[in-house]
PDB file of N, CA, C and O in Angstrom, chain B, residues numbered from 101:
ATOM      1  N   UNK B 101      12.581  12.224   0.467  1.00  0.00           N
ATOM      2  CA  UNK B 101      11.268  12.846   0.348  1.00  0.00           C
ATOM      3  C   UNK B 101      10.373  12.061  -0.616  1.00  0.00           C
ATOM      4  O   UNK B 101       9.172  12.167  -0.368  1.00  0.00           O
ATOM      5  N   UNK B 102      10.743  11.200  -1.795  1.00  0.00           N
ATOM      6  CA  UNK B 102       9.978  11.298  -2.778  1.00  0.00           C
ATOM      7  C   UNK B 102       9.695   9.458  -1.929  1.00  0.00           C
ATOM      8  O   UNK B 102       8.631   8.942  -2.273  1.00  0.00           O
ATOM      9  N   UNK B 103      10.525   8.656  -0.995  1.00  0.00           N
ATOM     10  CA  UNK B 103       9.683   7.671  -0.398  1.00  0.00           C
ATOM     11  C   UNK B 103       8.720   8.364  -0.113  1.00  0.00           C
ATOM     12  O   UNK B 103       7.677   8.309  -0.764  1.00  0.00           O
ATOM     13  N   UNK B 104       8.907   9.238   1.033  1.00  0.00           N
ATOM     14  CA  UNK B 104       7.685   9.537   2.075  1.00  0.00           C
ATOM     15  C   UNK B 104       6.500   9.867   1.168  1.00  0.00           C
ATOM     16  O   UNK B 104       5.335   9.624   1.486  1.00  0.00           O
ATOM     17  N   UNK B 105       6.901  10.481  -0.074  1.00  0.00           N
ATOM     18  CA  UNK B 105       5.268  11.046  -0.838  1.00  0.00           C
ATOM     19  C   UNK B 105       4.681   9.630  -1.505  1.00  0.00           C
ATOM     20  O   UNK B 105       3.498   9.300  -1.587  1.00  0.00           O
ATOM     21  N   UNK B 106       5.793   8.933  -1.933  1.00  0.00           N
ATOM     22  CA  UNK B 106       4.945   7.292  -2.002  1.00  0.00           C
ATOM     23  C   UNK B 106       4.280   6.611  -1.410  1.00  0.00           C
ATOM     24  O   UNK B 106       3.189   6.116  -1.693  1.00  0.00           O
ATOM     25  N   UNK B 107       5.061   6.518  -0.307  1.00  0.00           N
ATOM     26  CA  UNK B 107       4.312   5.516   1.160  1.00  0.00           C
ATOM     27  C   UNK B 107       2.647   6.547   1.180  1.00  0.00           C
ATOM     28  O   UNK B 107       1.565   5.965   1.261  1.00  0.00           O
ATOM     29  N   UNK B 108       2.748   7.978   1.097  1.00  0.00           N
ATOM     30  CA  UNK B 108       1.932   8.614   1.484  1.00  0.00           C
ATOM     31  C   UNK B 108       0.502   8.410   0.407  1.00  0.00           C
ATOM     32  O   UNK B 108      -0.680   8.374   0.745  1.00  0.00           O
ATOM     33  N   UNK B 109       1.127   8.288  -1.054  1.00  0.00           N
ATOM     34  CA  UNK B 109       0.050   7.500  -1.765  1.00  0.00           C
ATOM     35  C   UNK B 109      -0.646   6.719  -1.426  1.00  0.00           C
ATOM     36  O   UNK B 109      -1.815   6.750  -1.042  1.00  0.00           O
ATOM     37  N   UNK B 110      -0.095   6.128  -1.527  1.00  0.00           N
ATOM     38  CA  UNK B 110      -0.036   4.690  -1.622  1.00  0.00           C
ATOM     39  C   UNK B 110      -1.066   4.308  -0.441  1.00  0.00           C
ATOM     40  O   UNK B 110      -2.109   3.722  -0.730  1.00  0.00           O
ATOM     41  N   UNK B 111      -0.698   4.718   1.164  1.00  0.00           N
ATOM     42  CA  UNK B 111      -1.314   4.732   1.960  1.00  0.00           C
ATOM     43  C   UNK B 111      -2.764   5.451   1.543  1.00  0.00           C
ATOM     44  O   UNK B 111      -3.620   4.602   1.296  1.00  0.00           O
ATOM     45  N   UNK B 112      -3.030   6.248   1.466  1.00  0.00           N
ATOM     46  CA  UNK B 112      -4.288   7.117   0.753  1.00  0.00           C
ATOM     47  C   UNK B 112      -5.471   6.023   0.153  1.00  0.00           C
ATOM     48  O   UNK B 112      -6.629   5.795   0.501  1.00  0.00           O
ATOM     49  N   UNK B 113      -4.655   5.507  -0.845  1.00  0.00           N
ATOM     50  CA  UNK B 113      -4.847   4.283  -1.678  1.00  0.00           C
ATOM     51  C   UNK B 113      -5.605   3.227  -1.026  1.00  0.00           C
ATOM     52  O   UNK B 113      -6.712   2.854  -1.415  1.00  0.00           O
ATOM     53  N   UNK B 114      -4.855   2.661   0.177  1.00  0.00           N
ATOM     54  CA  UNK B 114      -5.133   1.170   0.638  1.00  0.00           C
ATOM     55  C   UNK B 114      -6.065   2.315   1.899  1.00  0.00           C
ATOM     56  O   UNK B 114      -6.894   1.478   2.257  1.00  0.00           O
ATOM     57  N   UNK B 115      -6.290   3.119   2.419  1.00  0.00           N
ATOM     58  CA  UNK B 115      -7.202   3.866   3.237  1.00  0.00           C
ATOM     59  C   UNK B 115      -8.647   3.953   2.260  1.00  0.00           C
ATOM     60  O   UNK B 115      -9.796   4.078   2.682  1.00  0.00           O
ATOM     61  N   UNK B 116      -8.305   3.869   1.165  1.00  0.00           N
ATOM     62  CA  UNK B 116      -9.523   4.273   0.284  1.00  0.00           C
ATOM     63  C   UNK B 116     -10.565   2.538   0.120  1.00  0.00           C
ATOM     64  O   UNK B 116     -11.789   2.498   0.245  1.00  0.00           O
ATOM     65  N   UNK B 117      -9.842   1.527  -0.117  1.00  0.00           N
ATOM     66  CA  UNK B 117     -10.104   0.646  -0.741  1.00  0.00           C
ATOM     67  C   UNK B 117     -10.753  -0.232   0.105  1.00  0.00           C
ATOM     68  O   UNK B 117     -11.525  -1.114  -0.271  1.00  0.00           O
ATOM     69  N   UNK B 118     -10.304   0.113   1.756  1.00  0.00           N
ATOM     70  CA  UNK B 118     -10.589  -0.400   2.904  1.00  0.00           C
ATOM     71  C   UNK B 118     -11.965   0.501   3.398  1.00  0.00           C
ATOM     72  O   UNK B 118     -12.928   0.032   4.004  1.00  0.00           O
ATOM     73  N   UNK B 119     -11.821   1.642   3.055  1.00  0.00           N
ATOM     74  CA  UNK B 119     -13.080   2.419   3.393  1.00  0.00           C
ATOM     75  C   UNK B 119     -14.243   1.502   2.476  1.00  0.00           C
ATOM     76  O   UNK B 119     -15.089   0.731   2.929  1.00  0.00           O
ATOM     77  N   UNK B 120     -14.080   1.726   1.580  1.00  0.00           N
ATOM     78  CA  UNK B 120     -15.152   0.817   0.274  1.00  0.00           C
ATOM     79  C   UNK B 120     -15.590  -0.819   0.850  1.00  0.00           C
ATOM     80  O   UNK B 120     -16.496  -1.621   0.622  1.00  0.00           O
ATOM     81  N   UNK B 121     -14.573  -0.769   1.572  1.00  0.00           N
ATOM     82  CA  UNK B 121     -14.916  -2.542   1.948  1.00  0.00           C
ATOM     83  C   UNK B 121     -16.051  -2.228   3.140  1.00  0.00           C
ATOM     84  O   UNK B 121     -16.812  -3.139   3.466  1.00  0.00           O
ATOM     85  N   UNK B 122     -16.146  -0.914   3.784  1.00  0.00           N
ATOM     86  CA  UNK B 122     -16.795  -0.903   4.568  1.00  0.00           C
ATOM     87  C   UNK B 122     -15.860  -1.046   5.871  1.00  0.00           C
ATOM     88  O   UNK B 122     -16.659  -1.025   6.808  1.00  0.00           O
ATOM     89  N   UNK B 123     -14.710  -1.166   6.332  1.00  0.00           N
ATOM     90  CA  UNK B 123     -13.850  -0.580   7.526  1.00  0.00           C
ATOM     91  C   UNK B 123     -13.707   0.801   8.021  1.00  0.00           C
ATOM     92  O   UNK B 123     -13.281   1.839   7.515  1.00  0.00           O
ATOM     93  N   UNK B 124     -14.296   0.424   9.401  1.00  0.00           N
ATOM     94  CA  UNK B 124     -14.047   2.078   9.757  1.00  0.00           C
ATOM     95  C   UNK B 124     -12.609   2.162   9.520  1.00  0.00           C
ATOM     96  O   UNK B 124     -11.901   1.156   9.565  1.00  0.00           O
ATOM     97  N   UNK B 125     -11.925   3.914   9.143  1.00  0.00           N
ATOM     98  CA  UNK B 125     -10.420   4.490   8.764  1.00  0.00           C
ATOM     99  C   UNK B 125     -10.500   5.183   9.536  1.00  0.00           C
ATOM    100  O   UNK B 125      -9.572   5.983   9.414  1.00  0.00           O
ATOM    101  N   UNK B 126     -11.119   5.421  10.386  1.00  0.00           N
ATOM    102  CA  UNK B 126     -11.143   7.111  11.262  1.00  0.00           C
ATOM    103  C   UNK B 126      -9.683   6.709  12.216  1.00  0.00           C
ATOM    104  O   UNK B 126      -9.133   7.743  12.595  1.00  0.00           O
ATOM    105  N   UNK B 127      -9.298   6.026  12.459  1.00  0.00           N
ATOM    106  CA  UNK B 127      -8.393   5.654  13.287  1.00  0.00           C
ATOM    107  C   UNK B 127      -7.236   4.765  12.669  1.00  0.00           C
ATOM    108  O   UNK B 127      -6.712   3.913  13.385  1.00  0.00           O
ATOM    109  N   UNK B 128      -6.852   4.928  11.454  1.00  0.00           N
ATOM    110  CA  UNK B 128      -6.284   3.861  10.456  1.00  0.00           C
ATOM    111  C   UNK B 128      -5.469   4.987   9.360  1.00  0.00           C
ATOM    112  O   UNK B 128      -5.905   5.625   8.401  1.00  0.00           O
ATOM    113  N   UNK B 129      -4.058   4.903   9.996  1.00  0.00           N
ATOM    114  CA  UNK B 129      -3.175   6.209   9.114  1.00  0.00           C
ATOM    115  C   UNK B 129      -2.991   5.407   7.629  1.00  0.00           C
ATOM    116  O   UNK B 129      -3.350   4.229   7.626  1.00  0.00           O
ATOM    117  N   UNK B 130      -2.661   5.754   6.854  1.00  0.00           N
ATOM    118  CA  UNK B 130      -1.875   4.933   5.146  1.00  0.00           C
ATOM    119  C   UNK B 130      -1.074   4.057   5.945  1.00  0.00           C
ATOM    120  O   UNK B 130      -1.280   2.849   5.827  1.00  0.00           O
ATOM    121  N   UNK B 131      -0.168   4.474   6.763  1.00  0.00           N
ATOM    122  CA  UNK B 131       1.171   2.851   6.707  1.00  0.00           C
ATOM    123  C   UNK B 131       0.076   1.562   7.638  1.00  0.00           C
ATOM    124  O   UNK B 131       0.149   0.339   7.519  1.00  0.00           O
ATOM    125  N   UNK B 132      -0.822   2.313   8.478  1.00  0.00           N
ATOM    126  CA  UNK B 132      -1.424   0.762   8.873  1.00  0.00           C
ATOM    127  C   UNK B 132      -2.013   0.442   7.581  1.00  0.00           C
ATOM    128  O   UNK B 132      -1.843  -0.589   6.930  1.00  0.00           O
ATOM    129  N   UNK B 133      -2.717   1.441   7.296  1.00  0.00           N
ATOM    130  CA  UNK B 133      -3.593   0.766   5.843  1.00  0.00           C
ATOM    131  C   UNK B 133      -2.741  -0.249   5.148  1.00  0.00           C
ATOM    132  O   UNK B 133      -3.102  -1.420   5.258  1.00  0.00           O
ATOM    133  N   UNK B 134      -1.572   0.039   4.388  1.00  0.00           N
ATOM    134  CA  UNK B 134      -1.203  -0.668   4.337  1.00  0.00           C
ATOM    135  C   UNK B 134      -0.439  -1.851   4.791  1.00  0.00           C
ATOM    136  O   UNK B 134       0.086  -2.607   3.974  1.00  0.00           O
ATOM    137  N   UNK B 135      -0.369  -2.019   5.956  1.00  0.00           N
ATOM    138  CA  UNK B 135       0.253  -3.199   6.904  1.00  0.00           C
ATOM    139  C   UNK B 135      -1.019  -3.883   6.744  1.00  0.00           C
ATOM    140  O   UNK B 135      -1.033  -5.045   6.337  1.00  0.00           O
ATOM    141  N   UNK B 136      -2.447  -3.053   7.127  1.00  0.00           N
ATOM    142  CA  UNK B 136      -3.728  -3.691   6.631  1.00  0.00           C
ATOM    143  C   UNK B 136      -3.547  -5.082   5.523  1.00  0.00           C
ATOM    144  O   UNK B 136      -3.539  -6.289   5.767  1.00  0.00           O
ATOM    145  N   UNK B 137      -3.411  -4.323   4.226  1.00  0.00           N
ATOM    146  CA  UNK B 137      -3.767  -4.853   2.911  1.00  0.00           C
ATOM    147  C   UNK B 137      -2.471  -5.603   2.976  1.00  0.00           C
ATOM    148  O   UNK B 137      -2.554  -6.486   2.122  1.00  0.00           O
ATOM    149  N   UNK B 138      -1.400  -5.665   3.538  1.00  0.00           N
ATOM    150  CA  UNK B 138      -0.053  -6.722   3.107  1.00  0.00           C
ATOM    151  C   UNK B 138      -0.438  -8.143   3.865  1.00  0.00           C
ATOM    152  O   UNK B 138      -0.262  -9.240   3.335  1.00  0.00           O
ATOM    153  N   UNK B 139      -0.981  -7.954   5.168  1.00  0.00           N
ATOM    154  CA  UNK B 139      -1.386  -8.964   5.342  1.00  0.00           C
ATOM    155  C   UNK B 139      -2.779  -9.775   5.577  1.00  0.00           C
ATOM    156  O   UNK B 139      -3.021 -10.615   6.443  1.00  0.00           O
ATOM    157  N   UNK B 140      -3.609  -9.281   4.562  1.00  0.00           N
ATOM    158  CA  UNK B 140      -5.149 -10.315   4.293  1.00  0.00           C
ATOM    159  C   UNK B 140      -4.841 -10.413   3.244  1.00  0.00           C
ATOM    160  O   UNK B 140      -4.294  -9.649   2.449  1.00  0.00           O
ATOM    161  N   UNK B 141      -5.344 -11.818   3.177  1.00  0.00           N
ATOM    162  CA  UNK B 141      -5.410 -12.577   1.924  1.00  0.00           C
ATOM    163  C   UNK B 141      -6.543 -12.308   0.983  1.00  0.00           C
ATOM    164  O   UNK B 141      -6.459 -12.710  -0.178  1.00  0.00           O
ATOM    165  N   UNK B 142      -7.724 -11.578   1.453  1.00  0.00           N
ATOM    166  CA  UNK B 142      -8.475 -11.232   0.581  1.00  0.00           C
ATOM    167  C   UNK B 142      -8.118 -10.443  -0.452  1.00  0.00           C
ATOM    168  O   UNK B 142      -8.903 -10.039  -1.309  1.00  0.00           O
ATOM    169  N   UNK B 143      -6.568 -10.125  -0.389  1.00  0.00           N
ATOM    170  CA  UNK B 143      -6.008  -9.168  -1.341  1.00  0.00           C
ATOM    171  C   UNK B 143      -4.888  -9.992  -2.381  1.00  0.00           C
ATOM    172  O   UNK B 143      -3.846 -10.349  -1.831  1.00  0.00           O
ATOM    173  N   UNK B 144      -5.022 -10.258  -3.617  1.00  0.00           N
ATOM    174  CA  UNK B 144      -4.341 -10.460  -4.412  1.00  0.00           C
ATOM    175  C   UNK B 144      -2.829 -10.732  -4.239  1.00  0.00           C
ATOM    176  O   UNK B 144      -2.588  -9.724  -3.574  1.00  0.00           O
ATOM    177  N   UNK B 145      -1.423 -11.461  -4.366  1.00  0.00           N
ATOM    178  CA  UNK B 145      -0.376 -11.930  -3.808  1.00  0.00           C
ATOM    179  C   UNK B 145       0.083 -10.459  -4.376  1.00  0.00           C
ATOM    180  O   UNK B 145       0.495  -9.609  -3.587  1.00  0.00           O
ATOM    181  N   UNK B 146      -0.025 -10.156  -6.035  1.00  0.00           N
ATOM    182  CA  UNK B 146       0.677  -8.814  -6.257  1.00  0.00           C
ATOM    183  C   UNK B 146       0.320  -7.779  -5.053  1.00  0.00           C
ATOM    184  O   UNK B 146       1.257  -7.680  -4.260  1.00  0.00           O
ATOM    185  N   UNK B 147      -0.432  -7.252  -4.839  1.00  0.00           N
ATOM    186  CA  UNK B 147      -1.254  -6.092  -4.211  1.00  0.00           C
ATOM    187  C   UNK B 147      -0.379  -6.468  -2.773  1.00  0.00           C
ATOM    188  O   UNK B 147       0.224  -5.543  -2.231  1.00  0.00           O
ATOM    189  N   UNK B 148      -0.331  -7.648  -2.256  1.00  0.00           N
ATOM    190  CA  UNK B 148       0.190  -7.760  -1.003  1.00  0.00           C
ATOM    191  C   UNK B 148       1.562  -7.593  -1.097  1.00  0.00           C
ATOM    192  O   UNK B 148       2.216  -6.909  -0.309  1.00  0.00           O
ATOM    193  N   UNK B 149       1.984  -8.164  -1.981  1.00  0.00           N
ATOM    194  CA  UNK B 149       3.387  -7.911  -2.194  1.00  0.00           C
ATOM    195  C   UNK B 149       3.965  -6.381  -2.009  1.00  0.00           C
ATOM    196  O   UNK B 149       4.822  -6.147  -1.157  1.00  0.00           O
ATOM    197  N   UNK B 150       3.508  -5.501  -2.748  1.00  0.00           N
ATOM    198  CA  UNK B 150       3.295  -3.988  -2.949  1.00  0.00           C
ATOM    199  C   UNK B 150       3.102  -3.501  -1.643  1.00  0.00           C
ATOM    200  O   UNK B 150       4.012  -2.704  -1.415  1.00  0.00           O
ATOM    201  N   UNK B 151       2.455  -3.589  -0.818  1.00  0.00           N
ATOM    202  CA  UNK B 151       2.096  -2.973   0.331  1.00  0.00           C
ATOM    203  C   UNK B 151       2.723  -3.430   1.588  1.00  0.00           C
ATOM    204  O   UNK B 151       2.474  -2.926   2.683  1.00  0.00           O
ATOM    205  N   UNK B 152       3.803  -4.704   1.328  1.00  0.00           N
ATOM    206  CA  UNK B 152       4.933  -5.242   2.144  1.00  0.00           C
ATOM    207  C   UNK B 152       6.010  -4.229   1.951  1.00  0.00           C
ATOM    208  O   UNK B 152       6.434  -3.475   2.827  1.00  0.00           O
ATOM    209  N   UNK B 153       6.423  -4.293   0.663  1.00  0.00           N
ATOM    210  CA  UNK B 153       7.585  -3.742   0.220  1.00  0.00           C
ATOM    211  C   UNK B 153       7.550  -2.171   0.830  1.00  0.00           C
ATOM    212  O   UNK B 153       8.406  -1.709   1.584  1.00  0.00           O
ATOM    213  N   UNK B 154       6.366  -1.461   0.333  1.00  0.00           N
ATOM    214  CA  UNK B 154       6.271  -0.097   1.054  1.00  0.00           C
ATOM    215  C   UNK B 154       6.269  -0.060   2.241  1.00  0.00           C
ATOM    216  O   UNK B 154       6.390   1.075   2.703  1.00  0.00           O
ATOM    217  N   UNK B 155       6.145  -1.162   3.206  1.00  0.00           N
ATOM    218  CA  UNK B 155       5.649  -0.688   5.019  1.00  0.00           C
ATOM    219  C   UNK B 155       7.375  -1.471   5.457  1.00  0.00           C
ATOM    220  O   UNK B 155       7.561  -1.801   6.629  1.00  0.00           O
ATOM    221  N   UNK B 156       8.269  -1.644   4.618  1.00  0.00           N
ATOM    222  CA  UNK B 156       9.704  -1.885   4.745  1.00  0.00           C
ATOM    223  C   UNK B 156      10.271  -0.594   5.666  1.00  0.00           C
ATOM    224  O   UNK B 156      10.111   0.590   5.372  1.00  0.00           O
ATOM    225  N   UNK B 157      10.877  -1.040   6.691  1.00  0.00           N
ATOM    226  CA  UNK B 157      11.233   0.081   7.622  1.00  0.00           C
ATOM    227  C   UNK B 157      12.942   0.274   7.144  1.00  0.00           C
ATOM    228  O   UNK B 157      13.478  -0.775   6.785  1.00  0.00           O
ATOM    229  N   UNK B 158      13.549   1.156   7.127  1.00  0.00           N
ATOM    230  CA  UNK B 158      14.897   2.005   6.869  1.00  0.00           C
ATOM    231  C   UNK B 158      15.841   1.614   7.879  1.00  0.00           C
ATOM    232  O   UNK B 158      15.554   1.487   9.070  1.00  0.00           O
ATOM    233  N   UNK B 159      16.643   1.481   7.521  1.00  0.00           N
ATOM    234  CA  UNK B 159      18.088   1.245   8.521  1.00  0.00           C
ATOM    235  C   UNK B 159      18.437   2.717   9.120  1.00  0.00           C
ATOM    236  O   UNK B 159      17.921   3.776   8.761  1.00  0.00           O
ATOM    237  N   UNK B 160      19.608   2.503  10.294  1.00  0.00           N
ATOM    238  CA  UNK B 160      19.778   3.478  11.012  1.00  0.00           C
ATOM    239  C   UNK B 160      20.202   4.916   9.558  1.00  0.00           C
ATOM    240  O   UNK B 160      19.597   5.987   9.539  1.00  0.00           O
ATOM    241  N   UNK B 161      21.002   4.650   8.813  1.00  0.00           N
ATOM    242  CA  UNK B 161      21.466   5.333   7.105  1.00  0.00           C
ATOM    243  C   UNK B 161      20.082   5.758   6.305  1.00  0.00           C
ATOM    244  O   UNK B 161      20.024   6.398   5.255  1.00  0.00           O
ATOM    245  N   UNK B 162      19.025   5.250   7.053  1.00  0.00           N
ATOM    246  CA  UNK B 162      17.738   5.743   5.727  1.00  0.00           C
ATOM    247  C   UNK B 162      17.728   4.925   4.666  1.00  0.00           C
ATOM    248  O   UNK B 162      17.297   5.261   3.563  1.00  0.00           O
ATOM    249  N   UNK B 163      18.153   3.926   4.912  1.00  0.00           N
ATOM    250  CA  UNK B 163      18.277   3.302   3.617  1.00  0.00           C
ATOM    251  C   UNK B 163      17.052   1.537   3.500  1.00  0.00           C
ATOM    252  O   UNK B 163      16.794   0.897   4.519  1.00  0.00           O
ATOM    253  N   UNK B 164      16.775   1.320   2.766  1.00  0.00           N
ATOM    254  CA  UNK B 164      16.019   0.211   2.730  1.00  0.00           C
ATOM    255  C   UNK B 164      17.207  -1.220   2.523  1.00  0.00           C
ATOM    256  O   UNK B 164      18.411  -1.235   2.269  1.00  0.00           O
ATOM    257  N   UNK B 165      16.325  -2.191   2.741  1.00  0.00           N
ATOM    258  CA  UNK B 165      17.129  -3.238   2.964  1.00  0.00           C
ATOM    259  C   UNK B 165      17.245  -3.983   1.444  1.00  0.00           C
ATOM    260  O   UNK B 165      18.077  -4.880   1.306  1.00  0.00           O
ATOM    261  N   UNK B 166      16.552  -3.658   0.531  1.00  0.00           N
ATOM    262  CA  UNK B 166      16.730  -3.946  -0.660  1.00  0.00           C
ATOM    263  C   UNK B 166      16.604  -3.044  -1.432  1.00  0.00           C
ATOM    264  O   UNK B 166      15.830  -2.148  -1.095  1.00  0.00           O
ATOM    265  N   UNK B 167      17.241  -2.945  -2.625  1.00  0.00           N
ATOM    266  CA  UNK B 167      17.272  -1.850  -3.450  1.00  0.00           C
ATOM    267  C   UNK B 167      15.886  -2.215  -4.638  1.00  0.00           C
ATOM    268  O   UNK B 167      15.759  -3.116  -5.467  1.00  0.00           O
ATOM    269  N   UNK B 168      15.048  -1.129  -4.274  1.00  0.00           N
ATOM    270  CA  UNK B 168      13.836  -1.011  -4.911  1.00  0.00           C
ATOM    271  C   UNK B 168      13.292   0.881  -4.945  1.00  0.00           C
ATOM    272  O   UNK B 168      13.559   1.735  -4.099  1.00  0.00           O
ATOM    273  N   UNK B 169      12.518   1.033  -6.174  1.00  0.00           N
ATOM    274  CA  UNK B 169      12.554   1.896  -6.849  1.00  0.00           C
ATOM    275  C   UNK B 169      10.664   2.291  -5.945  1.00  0.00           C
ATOM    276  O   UNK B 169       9.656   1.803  -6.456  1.00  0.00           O
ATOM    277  N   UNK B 170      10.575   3.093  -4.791  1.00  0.00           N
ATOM    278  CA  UNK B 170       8.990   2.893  -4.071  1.00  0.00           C
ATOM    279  C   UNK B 170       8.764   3.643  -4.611  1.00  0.00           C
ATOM    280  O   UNK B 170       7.703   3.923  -4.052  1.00  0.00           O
ATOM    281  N   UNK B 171       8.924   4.814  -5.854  1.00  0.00           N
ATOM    282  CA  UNK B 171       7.699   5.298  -6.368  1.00  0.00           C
ATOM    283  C   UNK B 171       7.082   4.905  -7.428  1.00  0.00           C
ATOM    284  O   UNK B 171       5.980   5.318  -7.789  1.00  0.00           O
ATOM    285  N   UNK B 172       8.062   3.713  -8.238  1.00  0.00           N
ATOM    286  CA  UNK B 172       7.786   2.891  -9.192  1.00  0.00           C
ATOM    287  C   UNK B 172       6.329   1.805  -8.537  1.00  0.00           C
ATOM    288  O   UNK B 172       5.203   1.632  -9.003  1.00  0.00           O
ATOM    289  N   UNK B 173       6.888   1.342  -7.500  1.00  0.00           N
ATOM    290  CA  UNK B 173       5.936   0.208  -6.300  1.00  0.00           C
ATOM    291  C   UNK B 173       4.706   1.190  -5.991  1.00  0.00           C
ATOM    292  O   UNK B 173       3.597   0.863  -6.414  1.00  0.00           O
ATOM    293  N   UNK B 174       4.796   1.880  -5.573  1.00  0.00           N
ATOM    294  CA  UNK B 174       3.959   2.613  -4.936  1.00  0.00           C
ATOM    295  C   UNK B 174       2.872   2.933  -6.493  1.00  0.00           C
ATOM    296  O   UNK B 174       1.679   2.724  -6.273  1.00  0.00           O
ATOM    297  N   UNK B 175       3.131   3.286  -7.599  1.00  0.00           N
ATOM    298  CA  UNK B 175       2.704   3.666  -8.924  1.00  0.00           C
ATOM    299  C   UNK B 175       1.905   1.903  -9.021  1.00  0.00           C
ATOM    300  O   UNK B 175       0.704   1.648  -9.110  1.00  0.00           O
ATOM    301  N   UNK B 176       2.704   1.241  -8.982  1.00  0.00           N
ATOM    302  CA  UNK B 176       1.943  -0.079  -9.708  1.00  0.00           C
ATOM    303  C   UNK B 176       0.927  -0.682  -8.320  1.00  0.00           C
ATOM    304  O   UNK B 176      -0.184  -1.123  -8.614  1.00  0.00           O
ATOM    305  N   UNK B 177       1.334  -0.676  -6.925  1.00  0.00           N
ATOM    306  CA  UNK B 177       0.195  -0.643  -6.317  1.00  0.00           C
ATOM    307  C   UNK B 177      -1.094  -0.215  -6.042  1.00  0.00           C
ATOM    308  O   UNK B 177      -2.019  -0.834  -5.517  1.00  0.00           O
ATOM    309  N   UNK B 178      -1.018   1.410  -6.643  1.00  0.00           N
ATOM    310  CA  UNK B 178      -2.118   1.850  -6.678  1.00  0.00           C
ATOM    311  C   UNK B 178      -3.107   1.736  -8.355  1.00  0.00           C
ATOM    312  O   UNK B 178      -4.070   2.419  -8.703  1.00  0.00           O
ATOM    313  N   UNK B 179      -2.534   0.827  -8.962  1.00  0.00           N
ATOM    314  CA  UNK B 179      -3.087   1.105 -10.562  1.00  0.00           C
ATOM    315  C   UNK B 179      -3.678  -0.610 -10.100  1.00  0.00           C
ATOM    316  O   UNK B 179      -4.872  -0.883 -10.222  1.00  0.00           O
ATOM    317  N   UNK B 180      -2.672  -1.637  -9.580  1.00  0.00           N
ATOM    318  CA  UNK B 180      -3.261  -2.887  -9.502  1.00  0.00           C
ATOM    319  C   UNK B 180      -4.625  -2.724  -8.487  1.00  0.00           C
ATOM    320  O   UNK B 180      -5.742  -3.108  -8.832  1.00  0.00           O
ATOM    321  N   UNK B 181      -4.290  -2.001  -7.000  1.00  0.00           N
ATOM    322  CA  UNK B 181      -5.323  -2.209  -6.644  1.00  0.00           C
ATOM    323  C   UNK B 181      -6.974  -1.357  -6.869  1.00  0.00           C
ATOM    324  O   UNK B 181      -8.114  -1.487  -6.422  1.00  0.00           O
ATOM    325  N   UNK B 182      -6.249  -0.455  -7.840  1.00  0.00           N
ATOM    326  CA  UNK B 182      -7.693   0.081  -8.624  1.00  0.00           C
ATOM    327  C   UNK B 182      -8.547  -0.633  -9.509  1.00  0.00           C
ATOM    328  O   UNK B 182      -9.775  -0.719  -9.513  1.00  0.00           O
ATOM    329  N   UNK B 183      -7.819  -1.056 -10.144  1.00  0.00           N
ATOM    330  CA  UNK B 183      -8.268  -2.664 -10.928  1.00  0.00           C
ATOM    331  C   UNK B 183      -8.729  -3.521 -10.363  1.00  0.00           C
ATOM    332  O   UNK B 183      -9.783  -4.079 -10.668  1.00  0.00           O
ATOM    333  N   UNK B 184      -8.206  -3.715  -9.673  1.00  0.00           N
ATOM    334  CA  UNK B 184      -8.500  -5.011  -8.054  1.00  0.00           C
ATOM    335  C   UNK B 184     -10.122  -4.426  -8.010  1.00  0.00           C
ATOM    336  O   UNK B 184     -11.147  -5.049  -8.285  1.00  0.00           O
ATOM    337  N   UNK B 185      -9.998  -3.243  -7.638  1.00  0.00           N
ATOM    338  CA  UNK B 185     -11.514  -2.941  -6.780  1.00  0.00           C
ATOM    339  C   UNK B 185     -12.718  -3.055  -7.851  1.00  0.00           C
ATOM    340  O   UNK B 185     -13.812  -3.617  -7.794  1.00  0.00           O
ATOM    341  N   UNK B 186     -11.980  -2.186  -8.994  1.00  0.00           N
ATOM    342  CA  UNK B 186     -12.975  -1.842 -10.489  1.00  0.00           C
ATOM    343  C   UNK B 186     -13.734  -3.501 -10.771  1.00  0.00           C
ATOM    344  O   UNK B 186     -14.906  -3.673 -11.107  1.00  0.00           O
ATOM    345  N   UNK B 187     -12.580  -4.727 -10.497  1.00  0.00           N
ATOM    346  CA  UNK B 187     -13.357  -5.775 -11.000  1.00  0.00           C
ATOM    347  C   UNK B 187     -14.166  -6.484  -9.843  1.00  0.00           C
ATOM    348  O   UNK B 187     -15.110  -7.184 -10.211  1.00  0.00           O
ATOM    349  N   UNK B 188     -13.954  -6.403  -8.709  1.00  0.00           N
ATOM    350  CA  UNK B 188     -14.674  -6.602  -7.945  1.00  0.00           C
ATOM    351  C   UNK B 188     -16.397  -6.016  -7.692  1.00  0.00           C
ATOM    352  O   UNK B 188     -17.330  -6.491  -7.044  1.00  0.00           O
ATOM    353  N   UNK B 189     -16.256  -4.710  -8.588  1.00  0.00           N
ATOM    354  CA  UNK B 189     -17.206  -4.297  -8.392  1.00  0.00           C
ATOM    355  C   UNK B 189     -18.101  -4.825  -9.535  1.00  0.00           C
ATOM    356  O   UNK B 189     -19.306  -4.622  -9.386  1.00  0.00           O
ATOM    357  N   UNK B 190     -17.795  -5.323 -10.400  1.00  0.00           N
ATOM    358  CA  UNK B 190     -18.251  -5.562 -12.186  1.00  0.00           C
ATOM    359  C   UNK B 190     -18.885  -6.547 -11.668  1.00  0.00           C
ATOM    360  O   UNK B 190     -19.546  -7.301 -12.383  1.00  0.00           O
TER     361      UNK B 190
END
């Protein structure tokens, strides 16, 4: 549960940041959002990194293919790419 409420951030997050860029979302759930932001480069290597790691799909066990902590990821993706946006806007 506590992936799914990450990914679900997180997604929220990269839905938000993409709205601001001016992309229509009306048709754009959080996990595209972020499949969005993992792969353009207009986005920072951290920020992409972050939004790879979260759109990581589960083995038949539920389990991820590397052992990583996504509400920790999911926490630092959404603080980098708030920053990301805050200085973009400055």
């Amino acid at each position: 549960m506590t992936r799914v409420c990450a990914r679900r951030a997180a997604g929220f997050a990269a839905q938000a940041c993409l709205a601001r860029s001016g992309i229509d979302i009306r048709r754009i759930n959080g996990l595209d959002a972020l499949f969005i932001v993992s792969q353009n480069a207009d986005f920072p290597d951290s920020i992409r990194r972050y939004a790879e790691t979260l759109t990581m799909r589960v083995n038949p066990q539920h389990q991820l293919p590397v052992s990583v902590d996504l509400l920790h990821t999911a926490r630092q993706f959404i603080q980098e790419l708030n920053q990301w946006m805050e200085d973009k806007i400055d």
